[in-house]
C-alpha positions in Angstrom: 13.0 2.9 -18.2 12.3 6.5 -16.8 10.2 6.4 -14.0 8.2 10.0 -14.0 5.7 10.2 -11.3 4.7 14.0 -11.7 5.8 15.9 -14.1 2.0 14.5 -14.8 0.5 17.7 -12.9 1.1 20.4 -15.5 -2.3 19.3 -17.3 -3.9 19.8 -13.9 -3.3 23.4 -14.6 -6.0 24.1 -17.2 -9.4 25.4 -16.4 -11.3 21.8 -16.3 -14.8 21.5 -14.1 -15.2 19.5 -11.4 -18.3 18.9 -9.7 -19.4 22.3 -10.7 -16.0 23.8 -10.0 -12.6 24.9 -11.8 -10.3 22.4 -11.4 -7.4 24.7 -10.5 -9.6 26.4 -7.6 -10.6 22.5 -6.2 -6.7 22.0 -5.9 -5.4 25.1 -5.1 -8.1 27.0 -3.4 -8.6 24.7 -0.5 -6.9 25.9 2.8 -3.3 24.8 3.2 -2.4 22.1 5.4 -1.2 23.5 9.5 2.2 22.7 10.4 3.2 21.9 13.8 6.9 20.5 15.0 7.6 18.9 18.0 11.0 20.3 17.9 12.3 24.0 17.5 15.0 24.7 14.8 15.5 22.9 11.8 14.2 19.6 11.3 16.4 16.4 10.0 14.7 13.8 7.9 16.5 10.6 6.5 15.6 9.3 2.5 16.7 6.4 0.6 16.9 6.5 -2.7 15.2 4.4 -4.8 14.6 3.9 -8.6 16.6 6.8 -8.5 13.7 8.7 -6.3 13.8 10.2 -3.2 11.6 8.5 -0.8 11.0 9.8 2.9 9.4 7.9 5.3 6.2 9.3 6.9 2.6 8.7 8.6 -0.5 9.0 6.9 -3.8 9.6 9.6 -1.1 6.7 11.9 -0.6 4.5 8.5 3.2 3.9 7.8 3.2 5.3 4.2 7.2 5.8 1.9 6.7 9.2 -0.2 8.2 10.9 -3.0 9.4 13.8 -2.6 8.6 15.8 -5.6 8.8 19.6 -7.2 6.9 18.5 -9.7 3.7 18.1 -7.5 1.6 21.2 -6.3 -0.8 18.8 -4.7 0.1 16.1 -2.3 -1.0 12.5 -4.4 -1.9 8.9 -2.5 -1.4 5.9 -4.4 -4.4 3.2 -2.8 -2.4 0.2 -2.8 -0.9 -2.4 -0.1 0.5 0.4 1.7 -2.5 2.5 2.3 -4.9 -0.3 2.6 -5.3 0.0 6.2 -7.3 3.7 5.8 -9.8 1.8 3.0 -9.5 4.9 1.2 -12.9 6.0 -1.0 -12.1 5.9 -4.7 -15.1 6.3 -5.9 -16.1 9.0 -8.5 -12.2 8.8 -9.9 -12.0 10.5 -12.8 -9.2 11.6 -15.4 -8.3 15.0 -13.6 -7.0 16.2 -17.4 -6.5 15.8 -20.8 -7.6 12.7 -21.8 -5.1 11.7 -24.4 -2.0 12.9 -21.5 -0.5 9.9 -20.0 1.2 12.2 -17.2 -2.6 12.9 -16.2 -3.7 10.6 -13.4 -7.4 9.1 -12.5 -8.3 10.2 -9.2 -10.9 11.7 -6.5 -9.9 14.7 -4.0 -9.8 14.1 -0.5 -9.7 16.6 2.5 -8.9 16.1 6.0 -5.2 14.2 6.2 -2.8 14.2 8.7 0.6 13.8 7.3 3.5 13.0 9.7 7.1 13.1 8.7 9.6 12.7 11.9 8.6 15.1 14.2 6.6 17.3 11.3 3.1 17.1 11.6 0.8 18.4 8.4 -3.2 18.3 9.4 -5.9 19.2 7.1 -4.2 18.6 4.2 -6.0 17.8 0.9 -4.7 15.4 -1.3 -5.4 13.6 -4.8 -6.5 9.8 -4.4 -5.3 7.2 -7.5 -5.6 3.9 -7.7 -2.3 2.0 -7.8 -4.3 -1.1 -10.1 -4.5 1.6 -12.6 -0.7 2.4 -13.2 1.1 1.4 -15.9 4.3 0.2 -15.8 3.0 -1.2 -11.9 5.9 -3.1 -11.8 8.0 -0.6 -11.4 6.3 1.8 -9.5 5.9 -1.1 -7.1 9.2 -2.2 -7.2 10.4 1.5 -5.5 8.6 1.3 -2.8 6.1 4.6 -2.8 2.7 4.9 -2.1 2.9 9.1 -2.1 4.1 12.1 -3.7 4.5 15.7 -1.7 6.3 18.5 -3.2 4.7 22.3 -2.7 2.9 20.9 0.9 6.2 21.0 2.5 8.7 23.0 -0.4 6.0 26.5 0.1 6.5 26.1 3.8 10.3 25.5 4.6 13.8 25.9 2.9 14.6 21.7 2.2 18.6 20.8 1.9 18.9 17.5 0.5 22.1 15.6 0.5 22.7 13.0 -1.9 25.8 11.9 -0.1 24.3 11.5 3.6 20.7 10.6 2.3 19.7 13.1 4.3 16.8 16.5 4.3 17.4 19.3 6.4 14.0 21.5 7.3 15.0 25.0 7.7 12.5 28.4 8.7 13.2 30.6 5.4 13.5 33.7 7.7 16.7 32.3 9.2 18.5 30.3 6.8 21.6 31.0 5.1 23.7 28.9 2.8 27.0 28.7 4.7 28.7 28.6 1.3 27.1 27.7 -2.2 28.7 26.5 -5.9 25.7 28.7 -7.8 22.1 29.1 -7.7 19.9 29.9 -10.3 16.6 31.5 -9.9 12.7 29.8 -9.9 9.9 31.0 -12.1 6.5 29.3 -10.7 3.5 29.1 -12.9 0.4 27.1 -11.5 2.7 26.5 -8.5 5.1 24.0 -10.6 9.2 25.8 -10.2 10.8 26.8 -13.5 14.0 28.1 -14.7 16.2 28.9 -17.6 19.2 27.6 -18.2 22.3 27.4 -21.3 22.6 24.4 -23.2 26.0 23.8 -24.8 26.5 21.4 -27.4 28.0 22.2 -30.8 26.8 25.3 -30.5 24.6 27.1 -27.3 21.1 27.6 -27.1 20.2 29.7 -24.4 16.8 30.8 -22.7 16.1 27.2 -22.6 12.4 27.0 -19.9 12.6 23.7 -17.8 10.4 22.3 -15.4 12.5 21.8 -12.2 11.2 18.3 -11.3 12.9 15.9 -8.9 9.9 13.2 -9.0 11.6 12.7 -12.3 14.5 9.9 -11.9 16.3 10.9 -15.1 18.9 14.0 -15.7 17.6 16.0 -18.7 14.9 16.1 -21.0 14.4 18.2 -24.3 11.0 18.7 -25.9 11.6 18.8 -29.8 10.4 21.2 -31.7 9.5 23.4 -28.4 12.8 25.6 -30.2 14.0 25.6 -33.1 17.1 24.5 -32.4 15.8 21.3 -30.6 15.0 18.5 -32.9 15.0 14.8 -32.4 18.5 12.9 -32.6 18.1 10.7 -35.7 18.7 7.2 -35.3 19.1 7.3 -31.9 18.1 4.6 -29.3 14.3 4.5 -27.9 12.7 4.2 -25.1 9.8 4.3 -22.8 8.9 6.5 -19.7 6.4 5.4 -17.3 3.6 8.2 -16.1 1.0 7.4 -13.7 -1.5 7.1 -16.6 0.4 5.7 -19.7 4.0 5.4 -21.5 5.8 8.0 -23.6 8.5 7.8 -26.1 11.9 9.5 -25.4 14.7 9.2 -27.3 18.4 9.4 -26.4 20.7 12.4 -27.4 24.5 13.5 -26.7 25.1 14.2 -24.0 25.5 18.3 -23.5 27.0 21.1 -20.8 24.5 22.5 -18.7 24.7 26.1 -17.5 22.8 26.8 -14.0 23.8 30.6 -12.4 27.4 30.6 -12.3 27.5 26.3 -12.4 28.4 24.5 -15.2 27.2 20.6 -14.9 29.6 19.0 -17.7 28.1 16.0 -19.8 24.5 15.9 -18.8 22.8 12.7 -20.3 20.1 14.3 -22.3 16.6 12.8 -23.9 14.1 14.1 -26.6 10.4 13.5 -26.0 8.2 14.0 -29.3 6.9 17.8 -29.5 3.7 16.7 -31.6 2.8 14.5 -28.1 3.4 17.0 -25.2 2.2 20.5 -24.0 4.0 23.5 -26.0 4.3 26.6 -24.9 4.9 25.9 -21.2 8.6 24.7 -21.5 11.3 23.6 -23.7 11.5 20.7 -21.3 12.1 19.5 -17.9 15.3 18.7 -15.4 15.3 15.6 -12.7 16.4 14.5 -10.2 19.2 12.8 -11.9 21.4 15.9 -12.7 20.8 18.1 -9.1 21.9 14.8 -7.0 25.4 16.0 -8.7 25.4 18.3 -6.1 24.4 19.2 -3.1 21.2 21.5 -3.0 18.5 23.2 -0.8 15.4 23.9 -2.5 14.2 27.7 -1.5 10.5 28.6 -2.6 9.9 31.8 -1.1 13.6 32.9 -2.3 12.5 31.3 -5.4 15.8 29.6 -6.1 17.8 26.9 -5.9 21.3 26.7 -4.4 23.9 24.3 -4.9 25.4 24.0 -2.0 28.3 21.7 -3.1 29.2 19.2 -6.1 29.6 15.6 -4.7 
């Protein structure tokens, strides 16, 4: 079962009050976090993968705390659970922070004032969204990788990340000064609402180009269509079912053949691909969304203010 933590943040994106205030200027209008390193030049962070995420080991205000690390989140997220019980973290006031009836929508309060430490990487003053880990779905599972946060733009806005699958390992790098000593393509990042997309070719029996995706590694599976966000993208008929698992509820995909992917100048051959329903997801933002399970092909440094990504080398 596909585990998508937050590809759940696009509904955050609407115009929604909160205490008074639009939604979109609580989360994004707060100052961003200070960094300070205790080394110079770039910084090297290990992950493990699990549940097909990657999961780097951090600090939260001293508290051990395993984190997601996740395009598909513009806000740093907290999940108060076993591994945060040591802050006793205020919950109260959660609310849905969406669309009710969106089960990538999760039930949570703001919070200010975190200090977020990752090796020698220190983030102060960071604001993060608070949920409450009894309220997952599919707990289970989301207990069973090991995660109790989720940071994507807090660290991807402020430095150039490398990620290799095959040494399970992040490289930090100052944008100014880094260079791809050699690269197998890039393609290029569109951001809206500070989520990363791009367009890319399909090819199947025949192509369909201009295809919008959400770039979004807290997404454990390779490929995912919306039907009916194109024409030329319907559901597979009689094809197998099965469920994803979103921080607020479950979704429906079903499994299609398997297609060629064109990114830039790469072509990623017989990419595992799922439809989700059209009728049940947002239209007009994408034609769908690509995880984590198609870049670990390669390896890949994620480059916001370039505003691509560049695959370094297929593993």
């Amino acid at each position: 079962m596909p585990l998508r933590f937050l590809t759940l943040l696009l509904a955050l994106l609407a115009p929604l009050a909160l205490a008074g205030c639009d939604l979109r200027y609580a989360l994004f209008g707060l100052p961003a976090p200070s960094y300070e390193s205790a080394t110079r030049g770039p910084i090297e962070l290990p992950f493990r993968e699990s549940a097909g995420l990657m999961l780097v080991a951090g600090t939260v205000n001293g508290t051990p705390v395993e984190f997601v690390l996740d395009t598909g989140a513009p806000v740093t997220v907290l999940v108060n659970g076993p591994q945060l019980a040591p802050l006793a973290l205020d919950t109260r006031g959660a609310r849905k922070l969406g669309a009710e009836d969106n089960p990538a929508v999760p039930v949570g309060v703001i919070r200010p004032g975190f200090t977020l430490a990752f090796g020698p990487l220190t983030l102060s003053q960071l604001t993060a969204v608070v949920i409450e880990g009894n309220n997952m779905p599919c707990r289970e599972r989301f207990e069973k990788a090991g995660f109790a946060g989720v940071i994507g733009a807090d660290l991807f806005r402020r430095y150039v990340i490398e990620v290799d699958h095959g040494r399970q390992r992040l490289v930090l790098h100052e944008p100014a000064t880094w260079r791809p000593a050699a690269s197998v393509g890039e393609f290029a990042l569109d951001f809206r609402g500070g989520l990363p997309f791009t367009e890319v070719e399909l090819r199947g029996e025949s192509p369909v180009r201009a295809v919008r995706l959400l770039v979004d590694t807290g997404a454990n599976d390779t490929l995912t269509l919306i039907a009916g966000s194109r024409a030329e993208l319907k559901l597979p008929t009689n094809a197998e079912r099965r469920e994803s698992c979103f921080v607020a509820g479950t979704r429906t995909t079903w499994r299609g053949t398997p297609l060629d992917l064109v990114l830039g100048r790469a072509v990623a051959p017989q990419v595992a691909t799922s439809y989700e329903d059209g009728d049940k997801v947002l239209r007009g933002e994408r034609h769908g969304s690509l995880g984590i399970g198609l870049l670990k092909r390669y390896a890949f440094a994620v480059d916001y203010p370039g505003k691509r990504i560049v695959l370094l080398r297929a593993l």
